[in-house]
C-alpha positions as CSV (number, residue, x, y, z in Angstrom):
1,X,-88.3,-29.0,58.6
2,X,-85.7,-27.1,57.8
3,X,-86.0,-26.4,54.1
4,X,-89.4,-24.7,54.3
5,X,-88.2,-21.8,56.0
6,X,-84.8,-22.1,53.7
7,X,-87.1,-21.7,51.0
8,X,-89.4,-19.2,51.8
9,X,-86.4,-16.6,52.9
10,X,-85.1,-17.6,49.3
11,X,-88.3,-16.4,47.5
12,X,-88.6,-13.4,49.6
13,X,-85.3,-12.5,48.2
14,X,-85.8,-12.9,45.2
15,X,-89.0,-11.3,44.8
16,X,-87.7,-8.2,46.2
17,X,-86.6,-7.5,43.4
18,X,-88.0,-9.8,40.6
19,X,-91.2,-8.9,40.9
20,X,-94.3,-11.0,41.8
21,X,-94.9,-14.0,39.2
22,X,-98.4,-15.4,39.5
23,X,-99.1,-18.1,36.8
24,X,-102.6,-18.1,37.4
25,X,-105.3,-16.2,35.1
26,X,-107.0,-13.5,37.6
27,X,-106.0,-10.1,39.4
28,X,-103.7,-10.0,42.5
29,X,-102.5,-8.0,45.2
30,X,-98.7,-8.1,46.5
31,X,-96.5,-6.4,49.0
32,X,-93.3,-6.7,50.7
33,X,-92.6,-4.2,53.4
34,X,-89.1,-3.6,55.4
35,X,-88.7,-0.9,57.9
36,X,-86.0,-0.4,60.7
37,X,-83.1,1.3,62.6
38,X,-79.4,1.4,61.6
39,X,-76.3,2.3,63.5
40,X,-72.9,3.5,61.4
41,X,-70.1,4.3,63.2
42,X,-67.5,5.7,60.4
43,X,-63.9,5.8,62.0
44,X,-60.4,6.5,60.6
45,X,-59.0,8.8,57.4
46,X,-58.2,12.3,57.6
47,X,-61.9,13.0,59.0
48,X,-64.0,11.5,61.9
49,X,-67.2,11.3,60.8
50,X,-68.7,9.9,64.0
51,X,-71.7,7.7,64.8
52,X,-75.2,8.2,63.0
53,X,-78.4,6.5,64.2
54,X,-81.5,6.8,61.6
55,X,-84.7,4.9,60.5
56,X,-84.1,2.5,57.3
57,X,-86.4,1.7,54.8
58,X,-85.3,-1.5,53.1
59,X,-82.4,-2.9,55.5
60,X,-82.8,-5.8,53.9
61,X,-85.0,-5.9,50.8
62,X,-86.5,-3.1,49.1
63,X,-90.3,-2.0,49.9
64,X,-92.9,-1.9,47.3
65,X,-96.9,-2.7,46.5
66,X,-98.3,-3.9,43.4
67,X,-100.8,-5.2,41.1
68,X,-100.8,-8.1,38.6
69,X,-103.8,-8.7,36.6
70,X,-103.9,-11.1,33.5
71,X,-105.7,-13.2,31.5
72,X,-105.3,-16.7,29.2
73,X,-106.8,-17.9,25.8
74,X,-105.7,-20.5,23.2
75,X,-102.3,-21.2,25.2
76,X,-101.6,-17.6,25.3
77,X,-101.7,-14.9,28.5
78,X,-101.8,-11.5,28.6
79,X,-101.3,-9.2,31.0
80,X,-100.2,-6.3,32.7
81,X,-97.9,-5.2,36.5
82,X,-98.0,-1.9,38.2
83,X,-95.7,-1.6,41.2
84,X,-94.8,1.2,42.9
85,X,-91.8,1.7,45.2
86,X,-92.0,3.8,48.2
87,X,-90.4,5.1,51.7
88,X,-91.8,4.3,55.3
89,X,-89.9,7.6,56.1
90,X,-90.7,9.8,53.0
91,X,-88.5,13.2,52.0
92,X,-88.0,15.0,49.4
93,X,-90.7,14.7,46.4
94,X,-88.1,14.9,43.5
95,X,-85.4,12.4,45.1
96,X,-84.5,9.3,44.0
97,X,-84.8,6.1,46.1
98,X,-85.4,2.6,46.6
99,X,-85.8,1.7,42.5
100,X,-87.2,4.5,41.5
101,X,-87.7,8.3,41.8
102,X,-90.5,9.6,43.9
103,X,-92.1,12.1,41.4
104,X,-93.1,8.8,39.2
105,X,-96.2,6.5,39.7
106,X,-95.4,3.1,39.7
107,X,-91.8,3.8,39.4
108,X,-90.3,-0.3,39.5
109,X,-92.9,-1.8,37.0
110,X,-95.3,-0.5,34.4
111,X,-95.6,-2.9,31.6
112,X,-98.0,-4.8,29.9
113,X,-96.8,-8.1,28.6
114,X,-97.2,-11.9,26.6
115,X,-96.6,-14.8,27.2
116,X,-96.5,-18.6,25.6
117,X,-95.0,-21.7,24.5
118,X,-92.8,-18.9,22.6
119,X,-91.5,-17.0,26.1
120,X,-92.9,-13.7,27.3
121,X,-92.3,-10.5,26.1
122,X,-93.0,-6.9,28.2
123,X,-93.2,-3.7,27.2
124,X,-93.1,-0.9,29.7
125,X,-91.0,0.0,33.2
126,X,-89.4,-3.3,34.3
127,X,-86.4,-4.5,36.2
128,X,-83.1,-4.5,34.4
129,X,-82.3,-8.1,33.3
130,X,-78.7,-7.6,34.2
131,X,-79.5,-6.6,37.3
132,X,-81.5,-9.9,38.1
133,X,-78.6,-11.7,37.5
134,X,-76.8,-10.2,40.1
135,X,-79.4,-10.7,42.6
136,X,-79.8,-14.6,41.7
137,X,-76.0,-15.1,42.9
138,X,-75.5,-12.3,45.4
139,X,-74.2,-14.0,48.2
140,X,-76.4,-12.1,50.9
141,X,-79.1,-11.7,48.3
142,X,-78.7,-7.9,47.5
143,X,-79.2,-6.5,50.9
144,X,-78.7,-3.2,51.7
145,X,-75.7,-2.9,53.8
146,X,-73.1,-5.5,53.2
147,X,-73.6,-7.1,49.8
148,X,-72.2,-6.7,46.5
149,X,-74.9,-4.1,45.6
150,X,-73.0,-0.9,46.5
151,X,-70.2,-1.9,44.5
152,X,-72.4,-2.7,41.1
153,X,-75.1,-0.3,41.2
154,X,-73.8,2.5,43.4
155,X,-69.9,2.4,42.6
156,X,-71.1,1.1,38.9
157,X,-72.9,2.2,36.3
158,X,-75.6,-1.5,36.3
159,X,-79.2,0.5,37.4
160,X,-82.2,-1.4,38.9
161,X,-84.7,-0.9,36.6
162,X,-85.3,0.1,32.7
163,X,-88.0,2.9,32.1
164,X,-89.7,2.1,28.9
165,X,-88.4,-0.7,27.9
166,X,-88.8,-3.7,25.2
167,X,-87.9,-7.4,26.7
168,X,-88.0,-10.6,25.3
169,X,-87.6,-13.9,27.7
170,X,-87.2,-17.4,26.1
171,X,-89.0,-20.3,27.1
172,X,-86.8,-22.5,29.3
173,X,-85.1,-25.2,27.2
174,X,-82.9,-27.9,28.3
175,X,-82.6,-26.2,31.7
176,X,-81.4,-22.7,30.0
177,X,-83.3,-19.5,29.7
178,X,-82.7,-16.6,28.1
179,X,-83.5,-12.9,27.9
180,X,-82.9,-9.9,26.1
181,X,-84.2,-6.5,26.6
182,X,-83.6,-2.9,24.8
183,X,-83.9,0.9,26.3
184,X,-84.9,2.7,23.3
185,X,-83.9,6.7,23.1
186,X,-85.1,8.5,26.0
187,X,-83.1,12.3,24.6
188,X,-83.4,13.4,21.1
189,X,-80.0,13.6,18.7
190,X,-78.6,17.2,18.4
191,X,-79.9,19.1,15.7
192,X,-78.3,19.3,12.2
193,X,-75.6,16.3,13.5
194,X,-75.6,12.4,13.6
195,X,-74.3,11.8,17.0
196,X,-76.0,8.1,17.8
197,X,-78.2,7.0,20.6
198,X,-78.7,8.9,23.5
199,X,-79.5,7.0,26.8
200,X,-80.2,4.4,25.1
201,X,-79.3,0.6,26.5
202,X,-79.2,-3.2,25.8
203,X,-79.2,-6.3,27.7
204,X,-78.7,-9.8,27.7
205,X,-78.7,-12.7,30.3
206,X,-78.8,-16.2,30.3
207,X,-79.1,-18.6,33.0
208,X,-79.1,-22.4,33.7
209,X,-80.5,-24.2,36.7
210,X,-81.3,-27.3,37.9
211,X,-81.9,-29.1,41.0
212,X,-79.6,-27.2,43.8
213,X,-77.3,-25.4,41.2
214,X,-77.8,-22.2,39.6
215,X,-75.3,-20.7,36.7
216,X,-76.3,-16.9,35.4
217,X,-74.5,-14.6,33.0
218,X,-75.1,-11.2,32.0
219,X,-74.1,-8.2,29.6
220,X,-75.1,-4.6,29.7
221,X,-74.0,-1.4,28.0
222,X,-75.3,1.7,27.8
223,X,-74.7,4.9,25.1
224,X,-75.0,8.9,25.4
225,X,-74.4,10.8,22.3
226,X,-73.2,7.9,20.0
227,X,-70.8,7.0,22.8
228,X,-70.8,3.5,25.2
229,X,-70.4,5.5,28.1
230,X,-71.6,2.7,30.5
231,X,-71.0,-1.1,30.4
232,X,-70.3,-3.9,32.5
233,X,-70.4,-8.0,32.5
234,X,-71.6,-10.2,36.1
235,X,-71.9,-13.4,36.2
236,X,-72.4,-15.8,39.1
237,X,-74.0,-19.3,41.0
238,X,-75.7,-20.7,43.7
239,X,-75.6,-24.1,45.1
240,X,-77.8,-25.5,47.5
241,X,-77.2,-28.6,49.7
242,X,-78.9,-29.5,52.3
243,X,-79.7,-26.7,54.3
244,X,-76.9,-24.7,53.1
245,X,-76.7,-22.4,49.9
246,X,-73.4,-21.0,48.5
247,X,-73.0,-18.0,46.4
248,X,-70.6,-16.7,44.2
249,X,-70.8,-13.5,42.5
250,X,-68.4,-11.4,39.6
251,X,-68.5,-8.0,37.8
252,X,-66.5,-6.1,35.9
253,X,-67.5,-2.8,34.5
254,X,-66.9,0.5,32.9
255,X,-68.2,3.9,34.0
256,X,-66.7,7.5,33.3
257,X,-65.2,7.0,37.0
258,X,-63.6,3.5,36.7
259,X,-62.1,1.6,33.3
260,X,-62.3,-1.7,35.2
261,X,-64.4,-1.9,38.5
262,X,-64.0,-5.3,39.6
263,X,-66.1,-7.0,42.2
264,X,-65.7,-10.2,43.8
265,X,-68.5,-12.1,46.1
266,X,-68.6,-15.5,48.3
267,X,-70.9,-16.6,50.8
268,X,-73.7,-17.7,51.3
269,X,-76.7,-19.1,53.7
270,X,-77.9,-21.8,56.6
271,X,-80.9,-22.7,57.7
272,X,-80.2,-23.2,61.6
273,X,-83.7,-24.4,62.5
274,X,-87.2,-24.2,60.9
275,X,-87.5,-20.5,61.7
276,X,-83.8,-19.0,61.7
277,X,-81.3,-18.3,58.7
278,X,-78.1,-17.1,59.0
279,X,-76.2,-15.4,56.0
280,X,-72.8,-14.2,55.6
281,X,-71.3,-12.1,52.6
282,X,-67.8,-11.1,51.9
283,X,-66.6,-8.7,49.0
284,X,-63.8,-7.4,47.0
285,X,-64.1,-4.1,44.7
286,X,-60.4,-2.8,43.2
287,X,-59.9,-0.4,40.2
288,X,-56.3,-0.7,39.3
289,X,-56.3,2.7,37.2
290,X,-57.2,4.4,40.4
291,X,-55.8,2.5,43.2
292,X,-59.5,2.4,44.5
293,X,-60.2,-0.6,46.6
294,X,-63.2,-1.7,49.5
295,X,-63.1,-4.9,51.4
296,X,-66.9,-5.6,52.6
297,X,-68.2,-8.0,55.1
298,X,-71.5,-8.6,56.2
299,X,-73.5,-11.0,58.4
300,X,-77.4,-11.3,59.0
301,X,-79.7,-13.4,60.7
302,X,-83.6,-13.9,59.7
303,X,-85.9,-15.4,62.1
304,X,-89.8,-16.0,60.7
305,X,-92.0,-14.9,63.9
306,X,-95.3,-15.9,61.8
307,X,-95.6,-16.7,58.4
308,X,-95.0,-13.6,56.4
309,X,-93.1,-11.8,59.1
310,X,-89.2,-11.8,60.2
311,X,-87.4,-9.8,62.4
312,X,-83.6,-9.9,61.6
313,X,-80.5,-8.3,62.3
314,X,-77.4,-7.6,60.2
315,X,-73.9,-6.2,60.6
316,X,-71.6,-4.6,57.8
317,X,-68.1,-3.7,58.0
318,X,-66.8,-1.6,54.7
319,X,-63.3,-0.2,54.7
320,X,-62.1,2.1,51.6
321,X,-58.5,0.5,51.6
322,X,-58.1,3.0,48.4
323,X,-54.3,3.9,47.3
324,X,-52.4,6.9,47.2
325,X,-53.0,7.3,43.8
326,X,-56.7,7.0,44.2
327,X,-59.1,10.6,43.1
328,X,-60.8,12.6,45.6
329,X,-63.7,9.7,45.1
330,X,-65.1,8.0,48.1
331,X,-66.8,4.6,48.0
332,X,-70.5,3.5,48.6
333,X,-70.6,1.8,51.9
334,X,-74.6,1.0,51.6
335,X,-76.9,0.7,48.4
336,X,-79.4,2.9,47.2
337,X,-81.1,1.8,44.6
338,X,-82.0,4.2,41.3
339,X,-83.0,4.9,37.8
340,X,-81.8,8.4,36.0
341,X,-83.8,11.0,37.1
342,X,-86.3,12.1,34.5
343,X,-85.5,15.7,33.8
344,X,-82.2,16.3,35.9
345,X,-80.0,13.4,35.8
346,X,-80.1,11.5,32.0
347,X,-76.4,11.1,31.1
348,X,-74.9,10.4,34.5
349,X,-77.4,7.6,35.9
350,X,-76.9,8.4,39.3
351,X,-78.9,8.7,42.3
352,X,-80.1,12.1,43.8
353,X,-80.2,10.6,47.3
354,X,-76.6,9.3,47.1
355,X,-75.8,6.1,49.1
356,X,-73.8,6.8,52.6
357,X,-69.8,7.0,51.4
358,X,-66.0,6.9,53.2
359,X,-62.6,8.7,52.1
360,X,-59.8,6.3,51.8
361,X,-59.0,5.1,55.2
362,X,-62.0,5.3,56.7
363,X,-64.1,2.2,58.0
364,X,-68.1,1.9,58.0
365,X,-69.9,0.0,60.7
366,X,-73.4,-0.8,60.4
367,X,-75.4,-2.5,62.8
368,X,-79.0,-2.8,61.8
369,X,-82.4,-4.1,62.8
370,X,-85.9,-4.3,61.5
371,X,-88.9,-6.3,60.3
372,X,-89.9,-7.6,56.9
373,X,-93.3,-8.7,56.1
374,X,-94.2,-10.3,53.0
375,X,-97.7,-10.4,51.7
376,X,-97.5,-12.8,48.1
C-alpha cells in the first residue's frame, strides 16, 4: 500500500532531527546515515561564481549514531541519550557542522532524563524545542538544499540544538502538548557590573495533533549581556489525506542582521507508489529594513530500494532577489546546521563552516543525489 512507505519517509524525517524515541525499558542502538554528490551552478550578479561539484554529507537529513538506554519502575522511566553527529567527508577538527561542532563528543544529545504520567523532563545537550517545531511543518522536511532551513537557522538566529540545557515536556492532553526548555548561563557577568544573562536562552512550544492534522507554535529568545539579542516566533501545520501531506510553515525573527526576517513555506508530499515519494517546497524570506529578499524552490524524490535504504534526488533553485538598499550581506542558499562554538563563537551563534551564499542577483542551482539508510 501506499501509506506504509508514506509513513516510513515521514518518520525518517522526523527522526533526523528529533532524535530516536524508544518507549521500551532496555538499551538501543540507532543510526541514520546520508551521503552524496551535489552540483551548484551560481549564475548572475556582479560576479560568476561558476559551477562546483563536491561530496555531501546530509543532502537530505543530517547523519548521526547513538545510544538510548533506560529503565522503568512504579510508572516512572529513567533514562539517558548520547548521539553524536559526524561527517562521511570529515575536515577541519575545530569546525562546526551538521548540529554540532566537531571538537565535542556527542555533540546533538547528551542528557539524561524522566519521564511519567507527569511528562518528561531532560537535562543535558538536546535539540532545541523551537527548532522541532519547524521541522514538524517544514514543507520538504528540513532538507538541506531547498527548504525553509537556510532562511531560519542560517539567515536567523533559531540554532539546532541547546548545550546544557533544562527541558520540561507535558504529557499530552486533550490532543495538546507542551514543552518548555531553558539555556542557563554559558559566560560569566563582567566583574564589578550587573549586566544580565549572557548566552543564555528560553523556549516554548506547543503543538496539537490529531488524526491527519498537525498545528505547532513556537517562541524563542535569546540574551548576551543583559540584552535579547536573538529572538524569533514559527509556527506551522501539516495535513495528511490520503497519500498526500501538505505543509505550511512561518517565522519571523530578530537577529543583529535583520529586525524582521520573515519566512514563508508551502508544499508538501505524495506517495506515488509503495516505494516512491515525491516532495516539493517553495519559500519566501524578505527583510523590509534591508530590502533583503530570496525566493527558494525545491523538488525531491525518495525511492525505498529495501527497507531502511533510499536513494533520492533533489533539485534547488535560490535566487537573492535582494534590493538596492540591501547591505553587503549575501543569503544562505543551503543549510548548515550549528551550535556556538565553545570557545570562539558565544555571542554570534554562527557557524564556522558557513553555509554556501549568493550576492543580490545571483541564482543557486543545486542538483543533488545520494543514499540514506536508516537503522531504528
Amino acid at each position: 500500500m501506499k501509506s506504509g512507505i508514506f509513513k516510513r519517509t515521514a518518520i525518517v524525517a522526523s527522526l533526523a532531527t528529533l532524535g530516536f524515541a524508544a518507549h521500551a525499558e532496555g538499551f538501543y542502538f540507532y543510526a541514520l546515515v546520508d551521503g552524496g554528490i551535489a552540483n551548484t551552478k551560481v549564475t548572475g550578479g556582479t560576479a560568476n561564481l561558476g559551477t562546483t561539484t563536491e561530496f555531501i554529507t546530509g543532502g537530505y537529513a543530517p547523519t548521526f549514531a547513538g545510544i538510548k538506554g533506560e529503565k522503568s519502575m512504579d510508572g516512572v522511566t529513567g533514562g539517558f541519550q548520547l548521539e553524536q553527529g559526524f561527517l562521511l567527508n570529515p575536515s577541519s577538527s575545530t569546525s562546526n557542522w551538521g548540529y554540532g561542532a566537531t571538537n565535542s563528543l556527542f555533540n546533538r544529545q547528551a542528557n539524561l532524563f524522566v519521564s511519567g504520567n507527569f511528562g518528561k523532563v531532560t537535562i543535558g545537550t538536546q535539540s532545541n524545542i523551537a527548532f522541532d517545531s519547524v521541522l514538524k511543518v517544514d514543507p520538504r522536511a528540513g532538507s538541506n538544499f531547498g527548504s525553509g532551513l537556510a532562511a531560519v537557522s542560517a539567515d536567523g538566529p533559531l540554532s539546532t540544538v541547546d548545550v546544557g540545557a533544562i527541558s520540561y515536556t507535558s504529557p499530552t492532553v486533550s490532543n495538546v502538548t507542551a514543552g518548555f526548555s531553558f539555556v542557563p548561563d554559558t559566560v560569566a557577568g563582567t566583574n564589578g557590573t550587573s549586566n544580565g544573562s549572557n548566552n543564555s536562552g528560553a523556549r516554548a512550544a506547543v503543538t496539537y495533533g490529531v488524526k491527519g492534522l498537525t498545528l505547532t507554535a513556537a517562541t524563542f529568545e535569546n540574551h548576551s549581556n543583559g540584552l535579547q539579542t536573538q529572538k524569533g516566533t514559527v509556527a506551522g501545520g501539516a495535513y495528511t489525506l490520503g497519500d498526500a501531506t501538505l505543509k505550511a510553515l512561518y517565522a519571523s525573527e530578530v537577529s543583529p542582521t535583520f529586525t524582521g526576517l520573515r519566512t514563508t513555506g508551502v508544499g508538501g508530499s505524495y506517495a506515488i507508489n509503495a516505494k516512491t515519494v515525491l516532495d516539493l517546497g517553495s519559500y519566501t524570506t524578505t527583510d523590509s529594513a534591508t530590502s533583503y529578499k530570496m525566493n527558494t524552490l525545491g523538488l525531491g524524490v525518495q525511492y525505498e530500494m529495501f527497507k531502511g535504504l533510499k536513494a533520492y534526488g533533489q533539485v534547488a533553485s535560490v535566487k537573492n532577489a535582494s534590493g538596492a538598499a540591501t547591505p553587503a550581506y549575501k543569503g544562505n542558499y543551503d543549510f548548515v546546521s550549528y551550535v556556538p562554538n565553545q570557545y570562539n563563537d558565544k555571542n554570534s551563534g554562527l557557524a564556522q563552516t558557513a553555509p554556501g551564499s549568493i550576492a543580490t542577483g545571483q541564482t543557486a542551482q543545486t542538483i543533488n543525489i545520494g543514499l540514506l539508510y536508516a537503522f531504528f
